[in-house]
DSSP file (Angstrom, degrees, kcal/mol; ACC not computed):
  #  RESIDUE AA STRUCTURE BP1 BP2  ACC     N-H-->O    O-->H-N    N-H-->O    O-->H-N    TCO  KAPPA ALPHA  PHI   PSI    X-CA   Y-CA   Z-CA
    1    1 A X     >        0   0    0      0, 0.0     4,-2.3     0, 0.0     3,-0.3   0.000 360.0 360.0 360.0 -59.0   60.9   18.0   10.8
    2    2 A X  H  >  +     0   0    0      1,-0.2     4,-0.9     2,-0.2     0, 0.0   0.411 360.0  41.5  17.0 -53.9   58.7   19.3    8.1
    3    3 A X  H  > S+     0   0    0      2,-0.2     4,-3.1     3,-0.1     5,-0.5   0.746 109.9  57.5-107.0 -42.5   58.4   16.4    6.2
    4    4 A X  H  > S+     0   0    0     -3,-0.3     4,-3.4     2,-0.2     5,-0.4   0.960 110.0  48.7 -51.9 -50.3   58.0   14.2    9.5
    5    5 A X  H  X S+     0   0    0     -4,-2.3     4,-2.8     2,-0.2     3,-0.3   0.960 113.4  49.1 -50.3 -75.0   54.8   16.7   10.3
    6    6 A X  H  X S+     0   0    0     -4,-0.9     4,-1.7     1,-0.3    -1,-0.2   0.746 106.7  50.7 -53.9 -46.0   53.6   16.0    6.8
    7    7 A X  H  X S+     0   0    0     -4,-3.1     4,-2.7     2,-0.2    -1,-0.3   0.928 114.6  45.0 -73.1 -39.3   53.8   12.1    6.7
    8    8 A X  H  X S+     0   0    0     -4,-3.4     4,-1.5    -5,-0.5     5,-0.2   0.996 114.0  51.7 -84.3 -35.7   51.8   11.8   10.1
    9    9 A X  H  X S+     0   0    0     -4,-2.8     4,-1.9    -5,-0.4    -1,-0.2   0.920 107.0  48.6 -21.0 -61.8   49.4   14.4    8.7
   10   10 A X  H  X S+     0   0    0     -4,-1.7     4,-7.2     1,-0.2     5,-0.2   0.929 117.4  49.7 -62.3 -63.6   48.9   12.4    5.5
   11   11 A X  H  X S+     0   0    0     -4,-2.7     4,-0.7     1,-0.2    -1,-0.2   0.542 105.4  50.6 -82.7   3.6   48.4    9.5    8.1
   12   12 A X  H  X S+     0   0    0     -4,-1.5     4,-0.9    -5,-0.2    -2,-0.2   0.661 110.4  55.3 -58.6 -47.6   46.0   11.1   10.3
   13   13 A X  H  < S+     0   0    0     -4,-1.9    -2,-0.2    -5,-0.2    -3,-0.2   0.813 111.3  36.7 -77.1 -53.6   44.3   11.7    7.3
   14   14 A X  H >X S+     0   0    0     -4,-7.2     3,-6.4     2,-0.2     4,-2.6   0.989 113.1  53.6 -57.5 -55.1   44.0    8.2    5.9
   15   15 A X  H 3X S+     0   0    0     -4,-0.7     4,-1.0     1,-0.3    -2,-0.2   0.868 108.2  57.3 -65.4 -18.5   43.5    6.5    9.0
   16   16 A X  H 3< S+     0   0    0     -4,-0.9    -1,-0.3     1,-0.1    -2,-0.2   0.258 113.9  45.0 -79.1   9.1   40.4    9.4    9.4
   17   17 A X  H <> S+     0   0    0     -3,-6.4     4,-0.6     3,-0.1    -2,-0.2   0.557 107.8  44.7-140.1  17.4   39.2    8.0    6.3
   18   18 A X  H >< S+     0   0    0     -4,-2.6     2,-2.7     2,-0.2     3,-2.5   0.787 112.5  56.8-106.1 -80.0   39.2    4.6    6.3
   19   19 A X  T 3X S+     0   0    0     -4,-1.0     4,-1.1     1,-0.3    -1,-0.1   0.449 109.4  51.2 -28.9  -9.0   37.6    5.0   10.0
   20   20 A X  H 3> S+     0   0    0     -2,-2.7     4,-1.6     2,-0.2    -1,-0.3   0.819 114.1  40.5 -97.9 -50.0   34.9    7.1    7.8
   21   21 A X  H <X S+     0   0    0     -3,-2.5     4,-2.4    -4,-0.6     3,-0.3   0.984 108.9  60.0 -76.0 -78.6   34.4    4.2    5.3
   22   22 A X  H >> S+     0   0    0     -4,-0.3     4,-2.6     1,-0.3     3,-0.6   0.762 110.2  46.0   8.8 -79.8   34.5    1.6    8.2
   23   23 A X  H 3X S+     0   0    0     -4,-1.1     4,-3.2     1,-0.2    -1,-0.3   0.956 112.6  42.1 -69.6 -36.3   31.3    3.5    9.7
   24   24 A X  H 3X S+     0   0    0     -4,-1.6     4,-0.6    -3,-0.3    -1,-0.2   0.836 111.8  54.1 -59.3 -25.1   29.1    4.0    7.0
   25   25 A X  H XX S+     0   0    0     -4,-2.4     3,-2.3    -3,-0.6     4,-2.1   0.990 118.8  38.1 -73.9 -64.4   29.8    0.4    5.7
   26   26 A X  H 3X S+     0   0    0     -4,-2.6     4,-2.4     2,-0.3     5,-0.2   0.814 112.6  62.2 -41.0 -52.3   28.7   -0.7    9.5
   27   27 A X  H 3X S+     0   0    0     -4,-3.2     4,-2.2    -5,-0.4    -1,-0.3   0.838 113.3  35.4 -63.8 -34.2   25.9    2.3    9.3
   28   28 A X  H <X S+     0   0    0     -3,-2.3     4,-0.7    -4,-0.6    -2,-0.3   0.842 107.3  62.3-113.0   0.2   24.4    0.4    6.5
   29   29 A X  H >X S+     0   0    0     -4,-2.1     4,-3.5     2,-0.2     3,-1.5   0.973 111.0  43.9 -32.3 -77.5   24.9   -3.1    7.4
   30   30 A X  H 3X S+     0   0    0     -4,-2.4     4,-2.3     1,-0.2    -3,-0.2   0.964 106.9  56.3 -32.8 -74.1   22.9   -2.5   10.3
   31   31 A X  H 3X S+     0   0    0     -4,-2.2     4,-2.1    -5,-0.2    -1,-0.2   0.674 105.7  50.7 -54.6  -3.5   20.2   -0.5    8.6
   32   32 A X  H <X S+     0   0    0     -3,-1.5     4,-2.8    -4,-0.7    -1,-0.2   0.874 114.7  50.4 -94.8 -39.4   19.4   -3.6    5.9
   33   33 A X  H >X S+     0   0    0     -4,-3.5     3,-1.2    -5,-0.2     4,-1.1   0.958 110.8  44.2 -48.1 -66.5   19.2   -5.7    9.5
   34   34 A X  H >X S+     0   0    0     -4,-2.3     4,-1.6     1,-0.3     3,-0.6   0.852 113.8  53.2 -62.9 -72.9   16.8   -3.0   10.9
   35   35 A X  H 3X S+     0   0    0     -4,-2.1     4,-1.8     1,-0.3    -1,-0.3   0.751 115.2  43.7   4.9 -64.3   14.9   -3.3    7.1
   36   36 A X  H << S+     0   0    0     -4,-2.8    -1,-0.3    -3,-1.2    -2,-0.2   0.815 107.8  50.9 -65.1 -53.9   14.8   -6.9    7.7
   37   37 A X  H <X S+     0   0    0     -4,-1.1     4,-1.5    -3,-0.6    -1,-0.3   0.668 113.7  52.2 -15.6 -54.2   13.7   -7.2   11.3
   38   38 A X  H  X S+     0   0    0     -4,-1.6     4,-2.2    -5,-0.3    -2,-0.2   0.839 105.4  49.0 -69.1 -25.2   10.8   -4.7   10.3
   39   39 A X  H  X S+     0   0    0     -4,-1.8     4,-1.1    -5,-0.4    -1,-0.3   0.672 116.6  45.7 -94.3  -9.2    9.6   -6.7    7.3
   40   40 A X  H >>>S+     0   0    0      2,-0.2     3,-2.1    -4,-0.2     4,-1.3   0.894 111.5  53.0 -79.1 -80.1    9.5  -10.1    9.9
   41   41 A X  H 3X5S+     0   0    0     -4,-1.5     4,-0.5     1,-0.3    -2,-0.2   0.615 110.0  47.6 -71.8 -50.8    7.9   -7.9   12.4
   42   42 A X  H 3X5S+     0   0    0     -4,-2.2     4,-2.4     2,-0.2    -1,-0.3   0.893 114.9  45.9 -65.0 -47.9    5.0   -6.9    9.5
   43   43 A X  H <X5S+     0   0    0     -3,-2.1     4,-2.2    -4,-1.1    -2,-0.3   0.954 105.0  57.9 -70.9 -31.5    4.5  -10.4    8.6
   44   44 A X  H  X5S+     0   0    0     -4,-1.3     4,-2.2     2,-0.3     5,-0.3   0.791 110.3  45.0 -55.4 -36.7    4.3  -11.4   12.1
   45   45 A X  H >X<S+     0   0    0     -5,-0.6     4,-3.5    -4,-0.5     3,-1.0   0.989 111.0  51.0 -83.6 -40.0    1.1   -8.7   12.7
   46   46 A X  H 3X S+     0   0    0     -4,-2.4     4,-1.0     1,-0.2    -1,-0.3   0.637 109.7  52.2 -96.6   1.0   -0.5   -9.7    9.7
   47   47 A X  H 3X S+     0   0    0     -4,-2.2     4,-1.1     2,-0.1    -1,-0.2   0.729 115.3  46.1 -11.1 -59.9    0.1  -13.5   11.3
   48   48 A X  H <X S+     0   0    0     -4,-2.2     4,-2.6    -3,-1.0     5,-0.3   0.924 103.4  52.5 -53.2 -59.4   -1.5  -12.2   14.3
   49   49 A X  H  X S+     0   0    0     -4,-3.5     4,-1.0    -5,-0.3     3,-0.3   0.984 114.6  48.2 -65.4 -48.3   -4.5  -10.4   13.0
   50   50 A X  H >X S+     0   0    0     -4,-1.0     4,-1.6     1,-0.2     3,-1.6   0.916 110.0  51.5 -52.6 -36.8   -5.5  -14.0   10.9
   51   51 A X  H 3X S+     0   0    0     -4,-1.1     4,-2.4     1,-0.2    -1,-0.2   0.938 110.9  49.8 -48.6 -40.0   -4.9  -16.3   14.3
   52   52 A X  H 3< S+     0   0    0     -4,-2.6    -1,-0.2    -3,-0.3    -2,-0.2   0.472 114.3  47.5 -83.0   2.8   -7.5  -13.6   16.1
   53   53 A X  H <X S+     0   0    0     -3,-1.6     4,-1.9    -4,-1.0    -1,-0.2   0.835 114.5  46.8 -97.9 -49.2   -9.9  -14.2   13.1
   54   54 A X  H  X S+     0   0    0     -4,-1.6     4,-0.7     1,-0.2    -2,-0.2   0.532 110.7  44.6  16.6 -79.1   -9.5  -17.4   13.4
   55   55 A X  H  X S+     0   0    0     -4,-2.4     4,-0.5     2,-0.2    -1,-0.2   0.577 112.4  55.0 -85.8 -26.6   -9.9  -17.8   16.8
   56   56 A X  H  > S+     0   0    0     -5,-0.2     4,-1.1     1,-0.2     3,-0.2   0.853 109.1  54.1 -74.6 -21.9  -13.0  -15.4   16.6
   57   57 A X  H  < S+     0   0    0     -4,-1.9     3,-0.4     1,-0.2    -2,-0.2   0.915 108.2  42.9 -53.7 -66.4  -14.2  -17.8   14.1
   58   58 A X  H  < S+     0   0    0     -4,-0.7    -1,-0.2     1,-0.3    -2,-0.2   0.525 112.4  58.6 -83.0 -16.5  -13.9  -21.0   16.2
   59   59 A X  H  <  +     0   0    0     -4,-0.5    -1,-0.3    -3,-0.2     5,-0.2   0.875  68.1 125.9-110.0 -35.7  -15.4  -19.2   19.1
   60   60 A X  S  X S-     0   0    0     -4,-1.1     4,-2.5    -3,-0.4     5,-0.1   0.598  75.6-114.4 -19.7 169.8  -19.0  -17.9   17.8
   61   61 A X  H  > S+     0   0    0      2,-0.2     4,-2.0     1,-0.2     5,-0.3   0.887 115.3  56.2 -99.9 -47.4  -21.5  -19.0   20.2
   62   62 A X  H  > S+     0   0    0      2,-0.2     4,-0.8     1,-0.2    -1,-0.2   0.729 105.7  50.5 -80.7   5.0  -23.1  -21.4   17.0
   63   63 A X  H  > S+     0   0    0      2,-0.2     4,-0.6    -6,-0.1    -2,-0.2   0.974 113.8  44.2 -51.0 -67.5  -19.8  -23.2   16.4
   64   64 A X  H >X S+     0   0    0     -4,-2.5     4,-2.1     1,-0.3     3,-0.9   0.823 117.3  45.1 -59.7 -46.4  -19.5  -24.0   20.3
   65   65 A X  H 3X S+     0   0    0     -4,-2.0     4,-2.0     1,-0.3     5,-0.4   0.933 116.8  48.4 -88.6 -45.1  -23.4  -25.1   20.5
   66   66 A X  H 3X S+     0   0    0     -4,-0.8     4,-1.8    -5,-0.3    -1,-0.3   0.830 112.4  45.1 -48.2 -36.9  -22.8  -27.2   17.1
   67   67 A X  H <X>S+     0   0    0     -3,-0.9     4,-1.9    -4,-0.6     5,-0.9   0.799 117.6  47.2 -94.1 -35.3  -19.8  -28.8   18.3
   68   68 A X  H  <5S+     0   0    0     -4,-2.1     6,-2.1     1,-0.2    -2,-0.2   0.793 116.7  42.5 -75.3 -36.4  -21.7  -29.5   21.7
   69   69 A X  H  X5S+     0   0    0     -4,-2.0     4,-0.5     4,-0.3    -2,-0.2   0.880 122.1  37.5 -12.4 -80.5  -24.6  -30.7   20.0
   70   70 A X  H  <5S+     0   0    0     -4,-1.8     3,-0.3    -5,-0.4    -3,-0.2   0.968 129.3  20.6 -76.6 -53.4  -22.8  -33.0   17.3
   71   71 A X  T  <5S+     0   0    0     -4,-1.9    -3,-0.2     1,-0.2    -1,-0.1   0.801 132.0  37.9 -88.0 -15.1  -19.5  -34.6   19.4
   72   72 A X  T  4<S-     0   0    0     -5,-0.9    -1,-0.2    -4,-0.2    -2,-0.2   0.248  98.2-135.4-127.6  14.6  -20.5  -34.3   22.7
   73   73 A X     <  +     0   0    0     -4,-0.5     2,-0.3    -3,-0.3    -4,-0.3   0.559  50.1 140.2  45.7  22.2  -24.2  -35.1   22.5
   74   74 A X        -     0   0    0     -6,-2.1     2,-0.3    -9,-0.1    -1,-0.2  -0.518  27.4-171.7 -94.5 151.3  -25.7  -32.5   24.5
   75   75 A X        -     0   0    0     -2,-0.3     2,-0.6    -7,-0.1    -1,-0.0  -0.792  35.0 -93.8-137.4 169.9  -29.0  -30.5   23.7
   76   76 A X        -     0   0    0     -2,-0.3    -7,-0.0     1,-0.0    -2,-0.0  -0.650  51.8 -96.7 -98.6 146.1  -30.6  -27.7   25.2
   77   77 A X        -     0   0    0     -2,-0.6     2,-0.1     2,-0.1    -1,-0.0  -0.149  28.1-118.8 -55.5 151.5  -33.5  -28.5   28.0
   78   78 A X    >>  -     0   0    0      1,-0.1     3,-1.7     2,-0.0     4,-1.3  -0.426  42.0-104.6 -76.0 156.0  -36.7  -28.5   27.0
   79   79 A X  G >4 S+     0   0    0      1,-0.3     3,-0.6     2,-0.2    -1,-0.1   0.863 117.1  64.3 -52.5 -26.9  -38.4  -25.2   29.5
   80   80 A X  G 34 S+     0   0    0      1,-0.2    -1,-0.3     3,-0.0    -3,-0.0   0.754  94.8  58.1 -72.7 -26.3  -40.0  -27.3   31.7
   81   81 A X  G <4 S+     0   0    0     -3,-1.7     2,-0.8     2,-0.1    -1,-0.2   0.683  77.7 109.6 -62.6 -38.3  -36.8  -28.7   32.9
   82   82 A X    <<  -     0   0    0     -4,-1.3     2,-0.3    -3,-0.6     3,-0.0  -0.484  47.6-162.8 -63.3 110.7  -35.1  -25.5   34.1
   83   83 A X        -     0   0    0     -2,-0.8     2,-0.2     2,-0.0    -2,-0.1  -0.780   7.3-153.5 -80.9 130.1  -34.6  -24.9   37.9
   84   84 A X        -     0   0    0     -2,-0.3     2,-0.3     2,-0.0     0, 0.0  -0.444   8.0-162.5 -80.2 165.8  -33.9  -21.5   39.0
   85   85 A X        -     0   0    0     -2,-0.2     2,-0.2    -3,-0.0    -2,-0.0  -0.672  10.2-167.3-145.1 109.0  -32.3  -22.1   41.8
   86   86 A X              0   0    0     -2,-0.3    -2,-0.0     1,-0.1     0, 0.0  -0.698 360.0 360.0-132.8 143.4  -32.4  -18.4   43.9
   87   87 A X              0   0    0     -2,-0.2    -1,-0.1     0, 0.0     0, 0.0   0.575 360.0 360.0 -81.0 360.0  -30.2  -17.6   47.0
């Protein structure tokens, strides 16, 4: 009886330490994902912040009036041409 006790002990004991290895292997599997995910996540902002320079770039008020000017032939009226037009 003794010995019976001892062997499931013994196997209590293993199967509590391959369940041990099991999680830790798992525990860092995961964290090199979470690693990985963060370092996309970092390129992804500094992605960002150059699209929103970018786009602040493109957007300046003497871009628009150049591009309106040069492709789309438009100019600004001369004063005498402006109507107020008042409600």
């Amino acid at each position: 009886m003794a010995r019976l006790l001892l062997v499931l002990l013994v196997a209590a004991v293993m199967a509590s330490a391959i369940g041990v290895v099991f999680g830790t292997h798992e525990a860092r599997k995961q964290f090199v994902a979470l690693q990985a995910l963060q370092a996309s996540r970092d390129e992804m902002n500094i992605q960002w912040g150059r699209l929103q320079l970018e786009q602040s770039t493109w957007a300046t008020h003497g871009r628009i009036e150049q591009t309106a000017s040069d492709k789309l032939e438009m100019m600004i009226p001369p004063p005498g041409a402006v109507v107020i037009v008042r409600p």
